[in-house]
C-alpha positions in Angstrom: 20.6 -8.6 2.2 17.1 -7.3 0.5 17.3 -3.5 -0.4 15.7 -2.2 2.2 18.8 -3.4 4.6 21.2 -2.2 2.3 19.3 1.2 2.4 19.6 1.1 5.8 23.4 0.1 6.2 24.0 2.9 3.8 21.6 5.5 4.9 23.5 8.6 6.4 25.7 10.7 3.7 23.1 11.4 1.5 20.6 12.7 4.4 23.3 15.0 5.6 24.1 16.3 2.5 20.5 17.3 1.8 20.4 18.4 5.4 23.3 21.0 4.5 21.7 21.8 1.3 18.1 22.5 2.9 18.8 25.6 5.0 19.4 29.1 3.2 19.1 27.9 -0.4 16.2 26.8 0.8 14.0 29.0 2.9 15.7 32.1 2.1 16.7 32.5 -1.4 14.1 30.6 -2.7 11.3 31.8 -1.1 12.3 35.1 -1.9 12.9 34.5 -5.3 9.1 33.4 -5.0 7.9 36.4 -3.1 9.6 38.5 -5.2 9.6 37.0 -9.0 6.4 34.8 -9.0 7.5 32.1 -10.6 10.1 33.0 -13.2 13.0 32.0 -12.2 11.8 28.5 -11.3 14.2 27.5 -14.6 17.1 28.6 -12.5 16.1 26.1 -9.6 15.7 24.1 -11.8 18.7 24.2 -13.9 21.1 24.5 -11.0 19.9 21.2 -9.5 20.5 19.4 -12.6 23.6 20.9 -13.6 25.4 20.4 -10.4 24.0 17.3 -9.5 26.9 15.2 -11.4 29.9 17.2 -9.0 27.9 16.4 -6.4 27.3 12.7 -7.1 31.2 12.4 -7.9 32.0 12.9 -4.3 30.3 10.0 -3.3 31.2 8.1 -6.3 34.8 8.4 -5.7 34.5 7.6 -2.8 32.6 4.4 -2.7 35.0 3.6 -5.6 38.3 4.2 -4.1 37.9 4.1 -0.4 39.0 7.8 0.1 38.3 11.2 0.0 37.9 13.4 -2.9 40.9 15.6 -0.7 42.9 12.4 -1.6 42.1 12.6 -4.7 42.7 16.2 -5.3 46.2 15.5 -4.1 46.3 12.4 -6.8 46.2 15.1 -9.1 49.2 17.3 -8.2 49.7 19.9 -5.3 48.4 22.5 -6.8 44.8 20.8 -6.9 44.8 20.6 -3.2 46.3 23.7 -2.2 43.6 24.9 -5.0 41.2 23.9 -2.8 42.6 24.5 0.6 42.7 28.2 -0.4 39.3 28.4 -1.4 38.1 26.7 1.4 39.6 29.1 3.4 38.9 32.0 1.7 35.3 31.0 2.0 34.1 29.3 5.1 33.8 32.4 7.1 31.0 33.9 5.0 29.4 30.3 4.3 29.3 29.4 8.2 28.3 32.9 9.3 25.0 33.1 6.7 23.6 30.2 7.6 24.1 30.8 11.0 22.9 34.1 10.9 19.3 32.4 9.7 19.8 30.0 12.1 20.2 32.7 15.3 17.0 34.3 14.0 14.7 31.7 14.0 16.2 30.8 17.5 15.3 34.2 19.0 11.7 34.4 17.0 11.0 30.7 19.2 12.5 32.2 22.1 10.5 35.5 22.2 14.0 37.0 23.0 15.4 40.4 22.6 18.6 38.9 22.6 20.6 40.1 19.3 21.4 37.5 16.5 25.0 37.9 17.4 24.8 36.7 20.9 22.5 33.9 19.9 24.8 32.8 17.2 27.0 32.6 19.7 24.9 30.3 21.8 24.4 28.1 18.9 27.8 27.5 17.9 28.4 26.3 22.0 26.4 24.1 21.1 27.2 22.9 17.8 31.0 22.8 19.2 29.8 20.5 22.5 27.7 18.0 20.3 30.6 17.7 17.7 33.1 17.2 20.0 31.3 14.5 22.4 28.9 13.3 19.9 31.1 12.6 16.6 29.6 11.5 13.5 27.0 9.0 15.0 25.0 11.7 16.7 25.0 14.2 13.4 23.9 11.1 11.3 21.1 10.0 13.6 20.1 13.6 14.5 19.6 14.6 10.8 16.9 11.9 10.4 14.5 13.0 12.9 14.7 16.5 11.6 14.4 15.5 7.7 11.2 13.9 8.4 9.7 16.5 10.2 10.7 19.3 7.7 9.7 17.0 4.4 6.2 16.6 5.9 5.6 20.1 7.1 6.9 21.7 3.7 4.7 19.2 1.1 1.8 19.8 3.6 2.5 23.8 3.3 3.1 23.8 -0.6 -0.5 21.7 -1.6 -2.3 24.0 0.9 -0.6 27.0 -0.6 -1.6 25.7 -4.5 -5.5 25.6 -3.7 -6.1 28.9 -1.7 -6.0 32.2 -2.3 -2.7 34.5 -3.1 -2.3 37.7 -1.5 -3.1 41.1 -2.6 -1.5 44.0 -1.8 -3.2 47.1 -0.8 -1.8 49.9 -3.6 -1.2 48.6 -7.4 1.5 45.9 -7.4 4.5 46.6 -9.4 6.5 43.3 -10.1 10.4 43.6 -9.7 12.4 43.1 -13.1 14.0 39.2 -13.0 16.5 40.5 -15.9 17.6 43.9 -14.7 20.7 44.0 -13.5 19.8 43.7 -9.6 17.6 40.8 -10.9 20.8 38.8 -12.7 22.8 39.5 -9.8 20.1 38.0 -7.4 19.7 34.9 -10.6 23.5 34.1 -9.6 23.1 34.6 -6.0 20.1 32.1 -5.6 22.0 29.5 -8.2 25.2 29.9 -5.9 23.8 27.7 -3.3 21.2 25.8 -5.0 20.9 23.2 -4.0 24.3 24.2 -2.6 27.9 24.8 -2.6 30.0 22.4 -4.8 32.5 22.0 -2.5 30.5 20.1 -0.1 31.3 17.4 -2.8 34.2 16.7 -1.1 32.3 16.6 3.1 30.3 14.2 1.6 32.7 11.9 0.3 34.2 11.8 3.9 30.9 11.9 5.4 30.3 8.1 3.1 33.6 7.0 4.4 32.8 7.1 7.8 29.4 5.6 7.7 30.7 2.6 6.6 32.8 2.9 9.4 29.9 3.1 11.5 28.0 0.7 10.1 30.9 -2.2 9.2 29.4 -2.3 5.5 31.1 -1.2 2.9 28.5 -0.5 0.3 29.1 -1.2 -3.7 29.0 2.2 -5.8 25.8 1.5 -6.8 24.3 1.2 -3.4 26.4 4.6 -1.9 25.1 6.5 -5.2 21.6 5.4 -5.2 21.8 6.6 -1.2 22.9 9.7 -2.2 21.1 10.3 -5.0 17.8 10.0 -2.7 18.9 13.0 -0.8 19.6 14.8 -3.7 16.2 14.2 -5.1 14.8 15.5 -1.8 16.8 18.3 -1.9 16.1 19.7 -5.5 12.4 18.6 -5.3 12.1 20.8 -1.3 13.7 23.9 -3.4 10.9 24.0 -6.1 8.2 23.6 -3.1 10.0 27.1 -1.0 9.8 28.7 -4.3 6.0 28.1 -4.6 5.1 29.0 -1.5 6.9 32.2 -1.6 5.1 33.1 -5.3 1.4 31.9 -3.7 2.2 33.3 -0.2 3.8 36.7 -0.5 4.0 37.4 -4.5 1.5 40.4 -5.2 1.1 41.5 -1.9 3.2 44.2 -1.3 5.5 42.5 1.8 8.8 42.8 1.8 11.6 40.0 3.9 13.0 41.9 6.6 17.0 42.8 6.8 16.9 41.4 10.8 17.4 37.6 11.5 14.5 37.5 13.7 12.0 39.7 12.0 12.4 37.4 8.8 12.0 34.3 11.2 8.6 35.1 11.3 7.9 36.1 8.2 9.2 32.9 6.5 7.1 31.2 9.9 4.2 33.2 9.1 4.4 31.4 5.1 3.3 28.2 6.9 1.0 29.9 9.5 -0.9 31.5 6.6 -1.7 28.5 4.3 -1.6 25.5 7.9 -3.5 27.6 10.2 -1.9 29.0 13.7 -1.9 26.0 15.2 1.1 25.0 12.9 3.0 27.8 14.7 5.1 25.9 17.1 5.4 22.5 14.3 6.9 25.0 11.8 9.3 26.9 13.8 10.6 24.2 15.4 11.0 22.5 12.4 12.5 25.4 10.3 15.4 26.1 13.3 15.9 22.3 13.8 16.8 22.0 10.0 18.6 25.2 10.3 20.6 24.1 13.0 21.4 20.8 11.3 22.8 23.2 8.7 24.8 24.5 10.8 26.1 21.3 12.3 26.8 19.6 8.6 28.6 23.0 7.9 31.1 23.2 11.0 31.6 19.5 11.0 32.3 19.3 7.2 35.0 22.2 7.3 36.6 20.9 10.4 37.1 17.6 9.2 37.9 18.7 5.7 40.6 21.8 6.3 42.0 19.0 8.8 42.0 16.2 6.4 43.8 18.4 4.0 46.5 19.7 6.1 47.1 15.9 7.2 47.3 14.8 3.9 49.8 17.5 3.2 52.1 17.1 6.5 52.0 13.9 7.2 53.0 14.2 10.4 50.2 15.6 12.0 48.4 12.7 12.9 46.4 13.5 15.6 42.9 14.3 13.6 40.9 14.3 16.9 43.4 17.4 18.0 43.5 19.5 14.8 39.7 19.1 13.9 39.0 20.4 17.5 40.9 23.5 16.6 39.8 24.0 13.4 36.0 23.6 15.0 37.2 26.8 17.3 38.6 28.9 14.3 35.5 28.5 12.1 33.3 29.5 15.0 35.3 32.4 16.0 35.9 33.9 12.4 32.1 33.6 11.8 31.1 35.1 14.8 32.9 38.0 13.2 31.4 38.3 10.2 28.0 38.4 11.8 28.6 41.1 14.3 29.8 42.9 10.8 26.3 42.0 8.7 24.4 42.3 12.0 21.5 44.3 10.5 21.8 43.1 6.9 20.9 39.3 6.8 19.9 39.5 2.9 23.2 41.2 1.9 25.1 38.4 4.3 23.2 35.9 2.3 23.9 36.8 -1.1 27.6 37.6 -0.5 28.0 34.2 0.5 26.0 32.6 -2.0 27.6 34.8 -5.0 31.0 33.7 -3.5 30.2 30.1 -3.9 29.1 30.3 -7.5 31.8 32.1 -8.7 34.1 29.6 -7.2 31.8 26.6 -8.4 33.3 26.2 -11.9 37.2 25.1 -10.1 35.1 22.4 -7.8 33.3 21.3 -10.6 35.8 20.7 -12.6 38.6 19.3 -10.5 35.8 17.0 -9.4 35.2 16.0 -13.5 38.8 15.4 -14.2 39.6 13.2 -11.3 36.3 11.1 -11.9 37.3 10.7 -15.5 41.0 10.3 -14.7 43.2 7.7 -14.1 42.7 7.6 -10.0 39.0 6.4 -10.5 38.7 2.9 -11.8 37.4 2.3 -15.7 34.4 0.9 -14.3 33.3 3.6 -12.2 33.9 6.7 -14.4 30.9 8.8 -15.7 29.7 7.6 -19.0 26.5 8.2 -20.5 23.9 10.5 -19.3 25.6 11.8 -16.5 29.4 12.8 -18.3 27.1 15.0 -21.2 25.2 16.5 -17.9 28.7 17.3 -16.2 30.0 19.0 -19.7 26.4 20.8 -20.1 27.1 21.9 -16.4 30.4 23.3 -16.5 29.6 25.0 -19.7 26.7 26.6 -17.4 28.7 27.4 -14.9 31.4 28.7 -16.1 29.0 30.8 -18.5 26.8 32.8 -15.5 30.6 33.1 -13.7 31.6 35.3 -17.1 27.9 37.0 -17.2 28.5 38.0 -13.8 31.5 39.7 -13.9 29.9 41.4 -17.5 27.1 42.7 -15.2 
């Protein structure tokens, strides 16, 4: 096959993982680390793509190597790696589900014109999300995610080279900028890293997410093939979260504005980022595009947990074998739980948000490095361990990681 068929045969994990990663990360904590810092923390985007990027890459890695999950893998390692994770998992996927969610239900009721709150239309999403996971399976997430990449890639490039040749914003009264190194400003630092371009732990969704595209698609791809597919997305990804970041500095940087606390009010704020630099009649193309990626955040998020917490709990009692069963109720629990915590944050979407994101860099450092030491262990074969480049990047990242993790519990 020429490379364009391979790309096609193997096209799938990579795209949902930079559908999962495009959502809050994106449009929320990077343009308001825009809006509110100009550009000076654009070496913290920066840094925290390239520093995670090898854990990342490891999930598919292993996987294209070995022919299973970095779960498996985790339980290679010993008990403790996978309970390690288990724990975590479920000590985090409440919060993680319910903030992007929470974006999610607001740019549904700004589209809607609805007074409905974002509880009830979280609610309504995760029907949904529940309905096309259940009937739909992996084949209508992977073919789903396509349609919406495009559309969001184009809109946001178009947005950010508008955005670099007009005019920024002034604000009526003398501008005061916010301190990027007070303490507030380190603890926001860490909270915009924490999901950026996103959780480690989706390492893992997305080695299962490469398993079962091959599946799909009868072709088992080489390790070369499966990381070059992934590494696309990734590229995406990291290259989106420096364009939200500049068109929060050129859009609302100097002019006084504020995001709202409510999911709908910020809707159409973030909306209004395109509006200002597009023109109006980009209205209805950006919404629909911002929820649409949202809401394939949303779907990469519920599916990944289900089918990881249920992978894991098969892996450690062997007897339950019915997947199609426990992934269904683990689909139910996630929704539930986050429906919770957002009737909690209700009126507090930027405090939901950076909870959640904080959460996930503190815990970053364990993901990253069980995911080193099983890629550089004896459970991945010789000729598929990092060397080179990418093993000094992993040590350079966990020495980061582990670093801000310390810093923040200083501050």
């Amino acid at each position: 096959m020429n490379r364009w068929e391979v790309f096609r045969k193997t096209a799938g994990p990579g795209l949902l993982f930079a559908a999962a990663a495009i959502g809050v990360s994106h449009l929320v904590q990077s343009t308001r680390a825009g809006a509110e810092y100009g550009y000076e923390l654009l070496w913290a985007v920066i840094l925290a793509n390239l520093f995670k990027w090898p854990f990342f890459e490891f999930g598919s890695r292993y996987a294209a190597a070995t022919g299973e999950s970095l779960i498996r893998g985790y339980a290679r390692i010993g008990k403790w790696a996978l309970w390690t994770y288990i724990l975590i998992t479920l000590g985090s996927m409440f919060a993680v589900t319910a903030a992007v969610s929470f974006v999610c239900a607001g740019l549904f009721g700004n589209l809607l014109g609805t007074s409905l709150s974002v509880d009830v239309l979280a609610a309504i999403l995760f029907g949904i999300c529940m309905l096309i996971l259940l009937f739909g399976k992996y084949k209508l997430l992977d073919s789903t995610i396509k349609v919406i990449g495009v559309v969001l890639l184009v809109s946001t490039l178009a947005a950010t080279v508008v955005s670099l040749f007009s005019k920024t914003m002034s604000a009526s009264e003398p501008f005061v900028a916010s301190d990027a190194y007070s303490t507030s400003g380190v603890l926001f630092i860490i909270a915009l890293m924490g999901w950026m371009p996103s959780a480690i732990d989706l390492a893992a969704w997305n080695s299962i997410w490469t398993i079962e595209r091959q599946k799909l698609s009868g072709y088992r791809a080489s390790v070369r093939e499966t990381v070059r597919e992934f590494n696309i997305g990734y590229a995406l990804s990291a290259g989106l979260s420096i364009c939200f970041l500049i068109l929060g500095a050129r859009t609302m940087h100097g002019s006084g504005q504020e995001f709202s606390n409510s999911g709908v009010e910020f809707a159409g704020q973030l909306i209004s980022i395109f509006t200002d630099t597009l023109g109006e009649w980009s209205y209805w193309v950006i919404g629909i595009a911002a929820f649409s990626v949202m809401f394939s955040t949303v779907l990469t998020v519920f599916d990944g947990y289900s089918r990881s917490i249920s992978h894991s709990f098969e892996i450690l009692v062997p007897k339950l074998k019915n997947f199609q069963w426990d992934e269904v109720f683990w689909i139910v629990v996630i929704g539930v739980g986050s429906y919770l915590v957002i009737a909690e944050f209700k009126n507090r979407l930027t405090a939901m948000v950076d909870f959640a994101t904080t959460l996930s860099f503190v815990i970053a450092p364990v993901f990253a490095g069980l995911n080193y030491y099983l890629l550089t262990s004896r459970h991945t074969p010789a000729a598929h361990r990092p060397n080179g480049a990418i093993k000094v990047i992993s040590i350079l990242g966990l020495l980061f990681l582990s670093g801000f993790v310390v810093l923040f519990f200083y501050v």
